[in-house]
Structure formats: C-alpha cells, structure tokens
N, CA, C and O of each residue as an XYZ file, in Angstrom:
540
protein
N      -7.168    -14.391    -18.719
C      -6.837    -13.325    -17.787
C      -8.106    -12.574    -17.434
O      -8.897    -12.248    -18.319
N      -8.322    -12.283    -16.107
C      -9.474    -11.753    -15.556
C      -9.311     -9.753    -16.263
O      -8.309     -9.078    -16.500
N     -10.863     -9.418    -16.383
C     -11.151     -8.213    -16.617
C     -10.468     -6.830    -15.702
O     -10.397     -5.629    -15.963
N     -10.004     -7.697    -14.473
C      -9.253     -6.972    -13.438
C      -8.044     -6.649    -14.162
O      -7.997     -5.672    -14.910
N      -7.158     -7.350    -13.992
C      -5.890     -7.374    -15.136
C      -5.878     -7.084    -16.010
O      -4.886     -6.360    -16.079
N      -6.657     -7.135    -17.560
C      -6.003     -6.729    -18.481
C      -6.841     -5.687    -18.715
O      -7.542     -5.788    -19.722
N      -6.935     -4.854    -18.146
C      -7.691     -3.399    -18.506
C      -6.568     -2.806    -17.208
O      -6.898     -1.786    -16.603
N      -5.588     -3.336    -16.940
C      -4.850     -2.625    -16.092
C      -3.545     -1.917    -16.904
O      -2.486     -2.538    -17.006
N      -3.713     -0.588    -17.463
C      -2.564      0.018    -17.809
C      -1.605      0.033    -17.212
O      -0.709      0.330    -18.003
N      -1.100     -0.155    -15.963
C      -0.106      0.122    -14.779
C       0.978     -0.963    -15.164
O       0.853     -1.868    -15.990
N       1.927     -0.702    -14.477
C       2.865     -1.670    -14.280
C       2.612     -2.290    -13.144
O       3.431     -3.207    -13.099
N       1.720     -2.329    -11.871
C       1.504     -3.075    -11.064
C       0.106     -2.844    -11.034
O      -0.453     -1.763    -11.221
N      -0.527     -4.165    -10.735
C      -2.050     -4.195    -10.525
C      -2.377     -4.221     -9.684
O      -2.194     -5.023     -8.768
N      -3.097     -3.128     -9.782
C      -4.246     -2.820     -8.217
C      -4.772     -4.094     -7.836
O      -4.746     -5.055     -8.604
N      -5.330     -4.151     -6.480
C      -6.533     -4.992     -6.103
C      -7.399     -4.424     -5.291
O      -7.171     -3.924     -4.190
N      -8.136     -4.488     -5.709
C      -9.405     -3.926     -4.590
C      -9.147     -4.727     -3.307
O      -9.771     -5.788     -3.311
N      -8.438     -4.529     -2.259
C      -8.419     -5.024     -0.969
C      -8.442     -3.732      0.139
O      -7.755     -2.712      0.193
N      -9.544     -4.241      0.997
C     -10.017     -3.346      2.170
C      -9.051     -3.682      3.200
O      -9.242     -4.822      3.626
N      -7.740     -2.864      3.934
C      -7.699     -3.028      5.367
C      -7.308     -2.030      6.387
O      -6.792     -1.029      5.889
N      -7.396     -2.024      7.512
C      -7.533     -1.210      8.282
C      -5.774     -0.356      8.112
O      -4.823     -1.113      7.915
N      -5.545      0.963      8.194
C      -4.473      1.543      7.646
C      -4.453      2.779      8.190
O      -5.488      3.443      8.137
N      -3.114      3.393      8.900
C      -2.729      4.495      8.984
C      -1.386      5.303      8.490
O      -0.276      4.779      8.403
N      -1.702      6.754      8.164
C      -1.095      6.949      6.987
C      -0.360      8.020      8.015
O      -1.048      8.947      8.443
N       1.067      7.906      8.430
C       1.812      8.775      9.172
C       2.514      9.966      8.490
O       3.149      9.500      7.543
N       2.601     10.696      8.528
C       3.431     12.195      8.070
C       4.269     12.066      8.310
O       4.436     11.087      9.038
N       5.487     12.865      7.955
C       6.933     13.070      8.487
C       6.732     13.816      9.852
O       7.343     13.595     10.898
N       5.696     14.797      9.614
C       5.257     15.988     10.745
C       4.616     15.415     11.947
O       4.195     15.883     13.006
N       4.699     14.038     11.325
C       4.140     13.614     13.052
C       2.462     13.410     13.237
O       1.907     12.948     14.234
N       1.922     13.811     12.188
C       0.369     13.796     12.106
C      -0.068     12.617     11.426
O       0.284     12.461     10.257
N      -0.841     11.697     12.037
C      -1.553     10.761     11.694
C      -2.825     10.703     10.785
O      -3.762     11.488     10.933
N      -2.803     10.002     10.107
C      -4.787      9.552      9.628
C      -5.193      8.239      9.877
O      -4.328      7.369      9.778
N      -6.035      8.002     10.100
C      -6.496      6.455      9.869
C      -7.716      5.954      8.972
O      -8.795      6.455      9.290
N      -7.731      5.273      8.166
C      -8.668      4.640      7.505
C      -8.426      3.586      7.277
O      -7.883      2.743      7.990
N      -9.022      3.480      5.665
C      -9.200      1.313      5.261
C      -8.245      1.811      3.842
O      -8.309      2.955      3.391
N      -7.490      0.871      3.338
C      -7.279      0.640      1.857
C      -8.143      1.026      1.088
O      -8.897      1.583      1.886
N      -8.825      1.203     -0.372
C      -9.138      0.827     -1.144
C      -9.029     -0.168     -2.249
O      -9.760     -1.058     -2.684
N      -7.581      0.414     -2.611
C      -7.142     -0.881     -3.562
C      -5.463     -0.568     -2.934
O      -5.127      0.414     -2.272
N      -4.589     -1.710     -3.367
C      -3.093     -1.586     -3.622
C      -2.734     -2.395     -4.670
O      -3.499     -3.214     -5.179
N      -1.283     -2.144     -5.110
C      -0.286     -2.709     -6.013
C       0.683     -3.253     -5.030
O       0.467     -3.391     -3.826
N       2.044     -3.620     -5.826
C       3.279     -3.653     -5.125
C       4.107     -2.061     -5.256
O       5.041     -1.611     -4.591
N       3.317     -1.453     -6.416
C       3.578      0.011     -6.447
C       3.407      1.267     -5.697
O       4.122      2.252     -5.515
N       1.922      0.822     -5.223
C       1.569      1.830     -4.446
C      -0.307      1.430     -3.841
O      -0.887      0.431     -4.267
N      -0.733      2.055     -3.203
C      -2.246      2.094     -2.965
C      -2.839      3.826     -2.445
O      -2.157      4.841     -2.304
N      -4.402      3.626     -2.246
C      -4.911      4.305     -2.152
C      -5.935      4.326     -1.074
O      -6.976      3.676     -1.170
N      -5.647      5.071     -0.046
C      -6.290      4.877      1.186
C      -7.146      5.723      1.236
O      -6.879      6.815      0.735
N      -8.767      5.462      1.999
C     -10.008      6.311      2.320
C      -9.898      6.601      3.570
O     -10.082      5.785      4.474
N      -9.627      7.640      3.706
C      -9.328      8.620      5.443
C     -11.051      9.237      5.036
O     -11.788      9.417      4.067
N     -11.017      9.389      6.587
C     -12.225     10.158      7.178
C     -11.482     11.505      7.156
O     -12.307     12.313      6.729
N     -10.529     12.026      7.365
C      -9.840     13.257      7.305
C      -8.160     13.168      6.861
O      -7.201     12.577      7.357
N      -8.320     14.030      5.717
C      -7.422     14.354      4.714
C      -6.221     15.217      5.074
O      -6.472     16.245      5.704
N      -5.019     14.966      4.783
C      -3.649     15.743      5.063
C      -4.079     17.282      3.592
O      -4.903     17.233      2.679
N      -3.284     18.224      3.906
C      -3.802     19.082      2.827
C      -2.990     18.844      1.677
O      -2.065     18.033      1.735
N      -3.342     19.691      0.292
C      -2.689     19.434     -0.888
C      -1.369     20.114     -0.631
O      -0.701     20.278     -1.651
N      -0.813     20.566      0.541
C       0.736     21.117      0.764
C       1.246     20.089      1.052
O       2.437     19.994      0.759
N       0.476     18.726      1.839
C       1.306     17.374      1.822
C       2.003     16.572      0.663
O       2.977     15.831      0.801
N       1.250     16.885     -0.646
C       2.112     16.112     -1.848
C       3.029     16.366     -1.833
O       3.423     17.531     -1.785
N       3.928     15.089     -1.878
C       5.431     15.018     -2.209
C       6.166     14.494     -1.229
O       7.300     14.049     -1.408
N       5.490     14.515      0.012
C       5.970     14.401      1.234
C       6.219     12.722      1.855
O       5.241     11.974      1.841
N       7.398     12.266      2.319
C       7.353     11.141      2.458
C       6.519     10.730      3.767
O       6.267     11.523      4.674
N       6.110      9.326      3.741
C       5.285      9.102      5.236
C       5.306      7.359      5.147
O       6.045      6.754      4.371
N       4.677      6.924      5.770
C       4.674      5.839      6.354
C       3.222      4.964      6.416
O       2.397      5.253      7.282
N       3.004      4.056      5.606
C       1.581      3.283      5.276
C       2.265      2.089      6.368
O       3.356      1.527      6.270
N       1.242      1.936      7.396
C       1.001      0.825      8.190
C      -0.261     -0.007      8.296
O      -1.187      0.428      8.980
N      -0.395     -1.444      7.525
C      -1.383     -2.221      7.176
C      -0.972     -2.590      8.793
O       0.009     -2.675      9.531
N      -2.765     -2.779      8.791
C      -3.311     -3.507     10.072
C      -3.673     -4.821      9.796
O      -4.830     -5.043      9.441
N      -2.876     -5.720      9.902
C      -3.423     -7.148      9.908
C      -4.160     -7.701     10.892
O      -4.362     -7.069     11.929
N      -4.714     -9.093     10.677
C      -5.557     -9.928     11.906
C      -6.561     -9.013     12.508
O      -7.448     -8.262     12.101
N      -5.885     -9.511     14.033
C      -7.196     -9.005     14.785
C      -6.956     -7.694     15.550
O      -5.900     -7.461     16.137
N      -7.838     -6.986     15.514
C      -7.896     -5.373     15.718
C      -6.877     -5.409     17.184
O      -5.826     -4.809     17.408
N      -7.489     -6.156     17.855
C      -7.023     -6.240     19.345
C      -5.456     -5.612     19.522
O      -4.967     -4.712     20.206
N      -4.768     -6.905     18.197
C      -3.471     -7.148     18.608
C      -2.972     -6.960     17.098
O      -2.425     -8.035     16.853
N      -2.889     -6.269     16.124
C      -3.013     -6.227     14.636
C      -1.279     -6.016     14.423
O      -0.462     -5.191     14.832
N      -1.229     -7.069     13.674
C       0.220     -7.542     12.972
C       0.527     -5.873     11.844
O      -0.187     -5.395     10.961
N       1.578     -5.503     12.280
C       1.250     -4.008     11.582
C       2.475     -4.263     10.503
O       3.656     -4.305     10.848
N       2.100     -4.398      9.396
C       3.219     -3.999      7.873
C       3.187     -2.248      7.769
O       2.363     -1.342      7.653
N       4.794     -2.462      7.903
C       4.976     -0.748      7.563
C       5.580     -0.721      6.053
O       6.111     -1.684      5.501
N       5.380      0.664      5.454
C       6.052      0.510      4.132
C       6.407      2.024      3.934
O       5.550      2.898      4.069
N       7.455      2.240      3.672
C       7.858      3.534      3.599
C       7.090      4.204      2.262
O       7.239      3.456      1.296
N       6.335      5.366      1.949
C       6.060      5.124      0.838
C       6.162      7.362      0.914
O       6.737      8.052      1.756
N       5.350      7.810     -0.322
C       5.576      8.828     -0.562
C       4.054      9.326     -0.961
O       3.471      8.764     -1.887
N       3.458     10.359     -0.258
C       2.125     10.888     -0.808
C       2.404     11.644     -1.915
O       3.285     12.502     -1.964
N       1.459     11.248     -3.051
C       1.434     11.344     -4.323
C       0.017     11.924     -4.938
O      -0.001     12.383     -6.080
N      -0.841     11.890     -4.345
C      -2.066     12.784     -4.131
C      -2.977     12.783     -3.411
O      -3.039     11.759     -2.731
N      -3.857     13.596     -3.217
C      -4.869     13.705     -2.122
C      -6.252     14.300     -2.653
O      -6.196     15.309     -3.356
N      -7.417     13.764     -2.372
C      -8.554     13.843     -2.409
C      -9.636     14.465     -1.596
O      -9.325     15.147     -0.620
N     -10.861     14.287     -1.916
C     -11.570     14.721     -0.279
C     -11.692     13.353      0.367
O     -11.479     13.172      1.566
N     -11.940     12.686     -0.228
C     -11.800     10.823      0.282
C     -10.884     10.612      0.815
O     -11.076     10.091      1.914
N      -9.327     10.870      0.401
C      -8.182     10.058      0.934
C      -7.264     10.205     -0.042
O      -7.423     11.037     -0.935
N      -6.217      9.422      0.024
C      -4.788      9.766     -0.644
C      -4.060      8.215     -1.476
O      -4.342      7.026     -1.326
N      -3.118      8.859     -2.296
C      -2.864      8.170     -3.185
C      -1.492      7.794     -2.118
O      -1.295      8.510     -1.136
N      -0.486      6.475     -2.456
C       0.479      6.734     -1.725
C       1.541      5.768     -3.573
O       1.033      4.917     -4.302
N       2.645      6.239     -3.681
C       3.575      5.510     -4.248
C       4.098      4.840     -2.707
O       4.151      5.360     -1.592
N       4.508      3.236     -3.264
C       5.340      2.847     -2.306
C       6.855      3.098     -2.593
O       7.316      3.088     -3.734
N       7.691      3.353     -1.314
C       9.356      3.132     -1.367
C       9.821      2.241     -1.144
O      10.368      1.658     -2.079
N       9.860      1.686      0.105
C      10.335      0.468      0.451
C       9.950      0.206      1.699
O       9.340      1.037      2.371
N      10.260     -0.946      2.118
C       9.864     -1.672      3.671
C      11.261     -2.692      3.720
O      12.268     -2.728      3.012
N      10.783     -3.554      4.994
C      12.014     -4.600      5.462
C      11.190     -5.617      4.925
O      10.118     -5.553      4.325
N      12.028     -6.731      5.319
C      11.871     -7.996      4.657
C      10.879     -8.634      5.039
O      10.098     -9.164      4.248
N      10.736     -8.689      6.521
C       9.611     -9.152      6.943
C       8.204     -8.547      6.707
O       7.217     -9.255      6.509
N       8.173     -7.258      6.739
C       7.075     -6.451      6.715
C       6.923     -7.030      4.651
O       5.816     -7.385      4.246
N       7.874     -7.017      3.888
C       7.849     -7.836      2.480
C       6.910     -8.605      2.561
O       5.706     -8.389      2.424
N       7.729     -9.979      2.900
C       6.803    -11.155      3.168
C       5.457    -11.558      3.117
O       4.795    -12.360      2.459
N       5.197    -10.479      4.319
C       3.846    -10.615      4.676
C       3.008     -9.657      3.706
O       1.835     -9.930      3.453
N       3.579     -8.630      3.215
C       2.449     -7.923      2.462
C       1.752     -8.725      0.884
O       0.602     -8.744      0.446
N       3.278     -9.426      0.260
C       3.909    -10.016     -0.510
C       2.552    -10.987     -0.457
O       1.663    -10.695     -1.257
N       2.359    -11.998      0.335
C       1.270    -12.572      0.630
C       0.116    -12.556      0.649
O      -0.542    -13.440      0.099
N      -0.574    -11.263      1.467
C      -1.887    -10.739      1.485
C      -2.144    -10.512     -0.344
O      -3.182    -10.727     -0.971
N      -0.921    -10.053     -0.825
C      -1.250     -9.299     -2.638
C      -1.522    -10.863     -3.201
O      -2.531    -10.899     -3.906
N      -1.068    -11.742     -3.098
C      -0.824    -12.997     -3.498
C      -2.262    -13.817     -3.516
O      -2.799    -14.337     -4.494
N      -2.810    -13.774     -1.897
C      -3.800    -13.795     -1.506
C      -4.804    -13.544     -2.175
O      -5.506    -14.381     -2.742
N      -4.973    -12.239     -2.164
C      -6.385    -11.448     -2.538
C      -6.027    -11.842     -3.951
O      -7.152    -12.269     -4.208
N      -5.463    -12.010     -4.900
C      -5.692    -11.934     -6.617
C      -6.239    -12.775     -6.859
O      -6.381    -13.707     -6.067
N      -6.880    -12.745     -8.362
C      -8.043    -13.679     -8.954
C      -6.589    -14.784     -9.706
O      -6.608    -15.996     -9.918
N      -5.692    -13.986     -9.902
C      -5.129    -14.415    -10.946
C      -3.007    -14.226    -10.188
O      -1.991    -13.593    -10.474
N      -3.374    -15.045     -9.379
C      -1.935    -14.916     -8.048
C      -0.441    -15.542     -9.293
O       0.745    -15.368     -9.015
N      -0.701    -15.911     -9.977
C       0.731    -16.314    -10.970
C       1.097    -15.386    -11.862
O       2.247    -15.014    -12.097
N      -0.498    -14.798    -12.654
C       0.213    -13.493    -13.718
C       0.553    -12.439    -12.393
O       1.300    -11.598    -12.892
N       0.353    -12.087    -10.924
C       0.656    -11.615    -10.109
C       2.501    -11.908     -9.985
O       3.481    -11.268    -10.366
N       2.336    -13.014     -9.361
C       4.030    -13.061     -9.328
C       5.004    -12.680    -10.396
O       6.108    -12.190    -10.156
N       4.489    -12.958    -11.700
C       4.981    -13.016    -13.176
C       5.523    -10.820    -13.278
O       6.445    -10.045    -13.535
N       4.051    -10.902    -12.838
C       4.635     -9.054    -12.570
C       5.584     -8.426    -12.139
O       6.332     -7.541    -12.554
N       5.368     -9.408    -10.615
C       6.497     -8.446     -9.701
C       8.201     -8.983    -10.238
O       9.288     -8.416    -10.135
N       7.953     -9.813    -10.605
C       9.497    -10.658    -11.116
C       9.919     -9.464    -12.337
O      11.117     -9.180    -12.352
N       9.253     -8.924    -13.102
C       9.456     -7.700    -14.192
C       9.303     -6.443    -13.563
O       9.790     -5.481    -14.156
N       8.743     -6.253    -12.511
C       8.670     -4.965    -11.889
C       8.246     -4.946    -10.273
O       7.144     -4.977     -9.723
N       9.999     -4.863     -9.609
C       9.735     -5.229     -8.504
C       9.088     -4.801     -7.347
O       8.579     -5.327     -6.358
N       9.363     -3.086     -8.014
C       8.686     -2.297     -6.913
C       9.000     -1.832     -5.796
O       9.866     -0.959     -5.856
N       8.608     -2.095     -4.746
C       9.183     -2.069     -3.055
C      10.876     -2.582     -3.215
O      11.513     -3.538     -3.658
N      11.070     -1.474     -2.648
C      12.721     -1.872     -2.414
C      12.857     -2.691     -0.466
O      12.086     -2.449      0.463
N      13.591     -3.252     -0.451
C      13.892     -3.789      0.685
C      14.908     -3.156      2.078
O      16.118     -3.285      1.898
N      14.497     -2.535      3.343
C      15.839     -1.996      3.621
C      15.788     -3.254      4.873
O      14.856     -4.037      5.050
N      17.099     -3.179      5.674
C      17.713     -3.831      6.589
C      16.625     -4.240      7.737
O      16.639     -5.389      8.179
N      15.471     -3.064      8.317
C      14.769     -3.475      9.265
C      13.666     -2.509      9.256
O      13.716     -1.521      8.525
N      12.277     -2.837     10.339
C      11.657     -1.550     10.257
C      12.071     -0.623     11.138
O      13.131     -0.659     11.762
N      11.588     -0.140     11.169
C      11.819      1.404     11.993
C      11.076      1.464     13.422
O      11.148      2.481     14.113
C-alpha cells in the first residue's frame, strides 16, 4: 500500500487531484478555482477569493470542470461548506445524481496509485448519496 493511503486516517482518501471548480452558495454567490485534493467524502478547493467564516455550515454546490475548458463536462455534487481558509474551503460531500456519480466515480478511480484498495473503500464507506437527477 502506497504512503498516500496508509498514513490516511480518514475514512475516505484524499487524492491530490487538480481541477478546474466552482463552489456555488445557496445565496447565489459564486467562487471559482482548482481542487486540491478530494475523497468520495469530501474535497478542498483553492479559490482566489474566499466566502466568509459566516458561510460554514451552509449548503452549496461543487461543480468539477471536466475536459476541455471550451465545452467542460460539469459534475455537480451537492455538498456542504465545512471550513474556510484564506486559500479556499473545505467542502463535505452530500450527494449528486447518477450520472454526475459515474463520472466522478471514475476520475477518483483514475487518479489513484492504488484504484482497488480505492474501490475496496467506497464498498465500506459509500459516501455520496445518489438523488434522482441534477439540478
């Protein structure tokens, strides 16, 4: 097992994966940045400008930018801000649809050193709940 993994206290393992990401408010206010790392639990996005610490708690909306900038395949995931930095914000995930699943499901699959103790995880801790469609 890679040094990534087993120094991972969590129930889901981060990965250091960079992608382009905007982090929506309930209030209607946007950020945009890159990932840092994610789980199937949650990730942590680097904004150029930060929601304030009155945002914790607040639910919002993580949309991964896939492919190509032009035309970018967008995974939404309902998730919940859980802290905030001068860098950027922590997000727990809630849930997404099936498709927006799939595909994220993949990229995590993707990026790991170690994609089977990956699956082996999510099968014990599933994480993302699934709803009917996106939004």
């Amino acid at each position: 097992m890679s040094d990534e993994l087993a120094n991972n206290n969590r129930k889901h393992t981060r990965l250091a994966i960079q992608i382009a990401a905007e982090v929506r408010l309930d209030d209607g206010s946007v950020y945009e940045g890159t990932t840092r790392n994610m789980s199937f639990g949650g990730a942590f996005i680097d904004l150029e400008q930060c929601p304030t610490e009155t945002s914790v708690g607040s639910t919002c909306e993580l949309r991964l930018k896939l492919g190509a900038m032009e035309q970018p395949l967008n995974v939404s995931v309902q998730s919940k801000l859980i802290r905030t930095t001068e860098k950027g914000v922590g997000l727990e995930f809630m849930a997404t649809s099936i498709e927006s699943y799939w595909h994220f499901k993949n990229l995590m699959v993707y990026n790991s050193p170690e994609s089977d103790q990956l699956l082996q995880e999510l099968e014990s801790h599933p994480g993302l709940a699934i709803t009917p469609q996106d939004n």
